[in-house]
GUMI-832911 format. One line per 4 residues: their letters; for each residue x, z, y of N, C-alpha, C, O, CB. Coordinates in steps of 0.1 Angstrom, whole numbers. Glycine has a CB too. Example, Ala and Ser with C-alpha at 12.3 -4.5 7.8 and 13.67 -1.06 7.14 Angstrom:
// residues 2
AS> 132:78:-57:123:78:-45:132:78:-33:142:85:-33:113:90:-45 | 128:71:-22:137:71:-11:129:79:0:134:80:11:141:57:-6;
This chain:
// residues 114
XXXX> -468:253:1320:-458:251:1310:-462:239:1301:-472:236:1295:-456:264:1301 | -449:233:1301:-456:217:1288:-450:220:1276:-439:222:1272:-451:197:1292 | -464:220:1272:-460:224:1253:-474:216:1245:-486:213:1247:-461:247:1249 | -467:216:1237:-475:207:1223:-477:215:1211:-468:221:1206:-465:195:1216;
XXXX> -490:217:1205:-489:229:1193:-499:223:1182:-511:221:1181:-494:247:1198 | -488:221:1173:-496:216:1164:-503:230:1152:-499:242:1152:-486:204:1156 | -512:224:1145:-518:235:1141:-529:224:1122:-532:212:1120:-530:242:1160 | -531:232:1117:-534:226:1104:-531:224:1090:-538:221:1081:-533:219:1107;
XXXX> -516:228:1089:-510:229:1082:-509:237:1070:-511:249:1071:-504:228:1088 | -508:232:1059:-508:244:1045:-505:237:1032:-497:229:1029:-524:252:1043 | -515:243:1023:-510:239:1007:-522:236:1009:-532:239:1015:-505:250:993 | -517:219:994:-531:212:997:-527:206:980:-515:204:977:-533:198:1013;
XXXX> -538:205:972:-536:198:957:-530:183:960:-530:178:971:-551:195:947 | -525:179:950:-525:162:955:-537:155:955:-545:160:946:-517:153:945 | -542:145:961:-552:140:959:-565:147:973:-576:144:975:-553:142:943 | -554:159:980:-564:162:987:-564:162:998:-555:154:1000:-567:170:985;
XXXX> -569:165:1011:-571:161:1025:-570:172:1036:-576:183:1035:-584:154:1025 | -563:169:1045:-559:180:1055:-557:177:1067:-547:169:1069:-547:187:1053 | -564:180:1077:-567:173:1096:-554:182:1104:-555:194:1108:-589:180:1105 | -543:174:1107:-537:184:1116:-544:181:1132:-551:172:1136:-520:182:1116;
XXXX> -538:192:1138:-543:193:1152:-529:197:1163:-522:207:1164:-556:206:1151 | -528:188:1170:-520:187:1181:-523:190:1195:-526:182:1204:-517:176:1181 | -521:204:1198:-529:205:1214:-523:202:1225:-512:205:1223:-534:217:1219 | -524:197:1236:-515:195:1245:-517:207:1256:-525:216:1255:-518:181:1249;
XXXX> -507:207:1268:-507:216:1279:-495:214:1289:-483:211:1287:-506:230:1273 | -501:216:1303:-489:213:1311:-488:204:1314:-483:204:1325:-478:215:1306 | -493:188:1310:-493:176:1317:-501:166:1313:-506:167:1303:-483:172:1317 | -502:158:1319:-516:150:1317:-517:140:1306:-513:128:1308:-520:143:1329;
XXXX> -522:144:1294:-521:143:1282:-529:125:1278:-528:117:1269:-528:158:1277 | -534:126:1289:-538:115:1289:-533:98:1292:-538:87:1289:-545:118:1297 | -519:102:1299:-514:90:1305:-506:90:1294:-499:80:1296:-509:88:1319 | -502:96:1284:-492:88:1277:-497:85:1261:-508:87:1257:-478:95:1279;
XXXX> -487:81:1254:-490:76:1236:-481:88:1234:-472:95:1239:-482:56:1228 | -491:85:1220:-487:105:1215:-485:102:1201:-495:98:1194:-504:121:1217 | -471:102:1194:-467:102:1182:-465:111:1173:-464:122:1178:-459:99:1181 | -465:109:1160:-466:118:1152:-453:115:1143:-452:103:1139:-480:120:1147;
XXXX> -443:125:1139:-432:125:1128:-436:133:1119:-446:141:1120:-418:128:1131 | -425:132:1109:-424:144:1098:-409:143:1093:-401:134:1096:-436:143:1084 | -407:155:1085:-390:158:1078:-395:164:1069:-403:174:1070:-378:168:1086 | -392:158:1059:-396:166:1041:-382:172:1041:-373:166:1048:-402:154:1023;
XXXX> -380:182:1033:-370:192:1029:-355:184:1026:-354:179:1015:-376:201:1015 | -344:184:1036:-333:172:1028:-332:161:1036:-321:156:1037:-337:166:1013 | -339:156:1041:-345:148:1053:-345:145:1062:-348:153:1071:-351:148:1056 | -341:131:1067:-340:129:1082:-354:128:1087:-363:130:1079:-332:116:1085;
XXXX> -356:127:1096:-372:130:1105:-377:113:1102:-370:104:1097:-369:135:1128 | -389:113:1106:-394:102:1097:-410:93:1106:-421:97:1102:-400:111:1078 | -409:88:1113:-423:80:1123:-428:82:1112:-424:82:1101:-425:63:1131 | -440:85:1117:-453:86:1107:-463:74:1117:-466:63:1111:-463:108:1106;
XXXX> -466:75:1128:-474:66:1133:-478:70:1148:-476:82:1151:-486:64:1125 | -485:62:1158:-488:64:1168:-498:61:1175:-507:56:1168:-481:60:1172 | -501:63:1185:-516:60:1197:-512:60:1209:-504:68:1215:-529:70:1198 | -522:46:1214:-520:49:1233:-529:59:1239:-537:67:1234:-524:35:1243;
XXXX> -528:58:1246:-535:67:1255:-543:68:1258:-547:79:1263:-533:67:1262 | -554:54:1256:-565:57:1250:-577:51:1241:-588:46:1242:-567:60:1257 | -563:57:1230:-568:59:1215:-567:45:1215:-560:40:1223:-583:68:1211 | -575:38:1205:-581:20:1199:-564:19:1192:-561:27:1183:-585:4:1217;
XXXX> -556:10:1194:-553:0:1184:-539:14:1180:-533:18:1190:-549:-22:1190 | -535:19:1169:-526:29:1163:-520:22:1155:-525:11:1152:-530:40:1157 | -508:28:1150:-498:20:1147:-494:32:1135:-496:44:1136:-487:16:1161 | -488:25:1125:-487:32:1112:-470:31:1105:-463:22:1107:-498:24:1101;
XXXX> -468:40:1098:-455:39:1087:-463:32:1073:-474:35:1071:-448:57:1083 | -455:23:1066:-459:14:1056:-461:29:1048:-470:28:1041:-449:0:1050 | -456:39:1047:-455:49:1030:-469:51:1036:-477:47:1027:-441:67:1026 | -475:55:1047:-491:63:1047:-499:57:1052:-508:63:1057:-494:74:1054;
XXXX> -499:45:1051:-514:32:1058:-519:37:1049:-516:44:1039:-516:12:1057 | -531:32:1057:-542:31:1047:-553:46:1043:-565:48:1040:-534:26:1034 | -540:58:1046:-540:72:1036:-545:78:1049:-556:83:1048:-524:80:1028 | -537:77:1063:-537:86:1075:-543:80:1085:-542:68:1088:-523:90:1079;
XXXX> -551:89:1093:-554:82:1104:-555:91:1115:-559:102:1115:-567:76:1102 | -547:83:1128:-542:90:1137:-558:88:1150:-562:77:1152:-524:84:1142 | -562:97:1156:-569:98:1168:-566:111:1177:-559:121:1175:-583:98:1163 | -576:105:1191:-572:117:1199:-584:118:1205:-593:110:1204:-559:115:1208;
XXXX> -585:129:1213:-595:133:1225:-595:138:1235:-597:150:1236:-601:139:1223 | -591:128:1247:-586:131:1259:-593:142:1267:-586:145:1277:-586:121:1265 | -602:146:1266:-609:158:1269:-607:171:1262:-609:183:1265:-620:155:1268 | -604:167:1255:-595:182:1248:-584:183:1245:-579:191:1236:-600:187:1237;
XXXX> -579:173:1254:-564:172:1251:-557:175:1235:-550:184:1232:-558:183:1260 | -559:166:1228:-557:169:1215:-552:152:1206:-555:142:1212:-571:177:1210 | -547:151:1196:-544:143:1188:-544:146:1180:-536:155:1179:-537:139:1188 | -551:142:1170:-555:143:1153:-547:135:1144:-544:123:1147:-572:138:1150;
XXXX> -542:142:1132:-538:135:1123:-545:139:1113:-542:150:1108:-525:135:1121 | -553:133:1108:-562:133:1095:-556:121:1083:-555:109:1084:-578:128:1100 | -553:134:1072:-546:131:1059:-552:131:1049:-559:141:1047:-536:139:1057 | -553:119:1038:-561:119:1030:-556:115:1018:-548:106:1018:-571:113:1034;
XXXX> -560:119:1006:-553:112:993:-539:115:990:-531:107:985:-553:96:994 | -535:131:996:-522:136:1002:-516:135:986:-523:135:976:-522:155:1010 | -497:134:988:-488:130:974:-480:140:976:-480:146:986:-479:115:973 | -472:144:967:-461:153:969:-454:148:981:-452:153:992:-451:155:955;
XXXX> -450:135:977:-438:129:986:-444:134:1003:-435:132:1012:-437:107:984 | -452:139:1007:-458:139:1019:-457:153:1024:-459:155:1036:-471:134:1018 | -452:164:1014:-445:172:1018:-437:172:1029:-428:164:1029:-441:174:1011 | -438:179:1036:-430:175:1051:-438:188:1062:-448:194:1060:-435:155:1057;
XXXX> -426:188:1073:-429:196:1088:-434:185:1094:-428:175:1097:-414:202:1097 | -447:186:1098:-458:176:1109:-456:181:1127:-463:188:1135:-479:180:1104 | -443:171:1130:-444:171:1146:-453:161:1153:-454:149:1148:-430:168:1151 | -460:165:1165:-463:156:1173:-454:158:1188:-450:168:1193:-478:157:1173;
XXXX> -453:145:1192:-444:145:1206:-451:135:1214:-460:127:1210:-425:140:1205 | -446:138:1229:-445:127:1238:-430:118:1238:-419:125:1238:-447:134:1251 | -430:107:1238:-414:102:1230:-407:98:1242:-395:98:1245:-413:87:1217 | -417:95:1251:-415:93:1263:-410:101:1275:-404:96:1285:-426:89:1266;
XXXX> -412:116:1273:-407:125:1279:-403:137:1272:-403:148:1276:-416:127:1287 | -398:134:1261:-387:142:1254:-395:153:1246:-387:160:1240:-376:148:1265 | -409:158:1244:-415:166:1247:-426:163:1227:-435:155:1222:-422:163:1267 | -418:178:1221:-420:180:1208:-425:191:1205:-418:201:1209:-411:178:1201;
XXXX> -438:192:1198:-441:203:1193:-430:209:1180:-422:202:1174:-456:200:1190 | -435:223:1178:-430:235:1173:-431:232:1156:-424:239:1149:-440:247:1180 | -441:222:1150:-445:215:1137:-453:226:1132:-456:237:1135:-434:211:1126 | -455:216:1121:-465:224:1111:-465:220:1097:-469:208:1095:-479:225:1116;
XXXX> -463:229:1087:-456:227:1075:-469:221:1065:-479:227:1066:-448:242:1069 | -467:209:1057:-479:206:1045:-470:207:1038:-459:202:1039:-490:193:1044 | -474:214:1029:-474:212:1013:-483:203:1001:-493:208:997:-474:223:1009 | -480:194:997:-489:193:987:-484:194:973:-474:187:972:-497:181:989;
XX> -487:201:964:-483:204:954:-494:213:947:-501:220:955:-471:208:955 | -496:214:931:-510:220:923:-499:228:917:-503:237:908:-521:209:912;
């Protein structure tokens, strides 16, 4: 079965830091670039940033350079989004997909707010 599950997600102060986790299954997680969106509350869905396949040069949204950094681990079939220096505005549902084959995880909700 091909499915994506992200996992990580919660309440976080501002200013503070939270690793999502993206697992893959069902297909070979390796041959393709694995993106990451979000939708804050009201919201159209929003690129957050991306990776090839394997891993090296990632690609960013101007609101979270600098803040986020996207990796993966082809052996554990996984893609990391590691969030740092988190803002309210970053509130949002954290999808990861294959964009290439239509193929979207289930999300996973951050909050940041004190």
């Amino acid at each position: 079965q091909v499915q994506l599950v992200e996992s990580g997600g919660g309440l976080v102060q501002p200013g503070g830091s939270l690793r999502l986790s993206c697992a893959a299954s069902g297909f070979t997680f390796s041959a393709y670039r694995m993106t990451w969106y979000r939708q804050a509350p009201g919201k159209e869905r929003e690129w957050v940033g991306d990776i090839p396949r394997t891993g090296g040069s990632t690609n960013y949204a101007d609101s979270i350079k600098g803040r986020f950094t996207i990796s993966r681990d082809n052996a554990k079939n996984t893609v990391y989004l590691q969030m740092n220096n988190l803002k309210a505005e970053d509130t949002a549902v954290y999808y990861c997909c294959v964009l290439s084959r239509g193929i979207w995880g289930q999300g996973t909700l951050v909050t940041v707010s004190s």
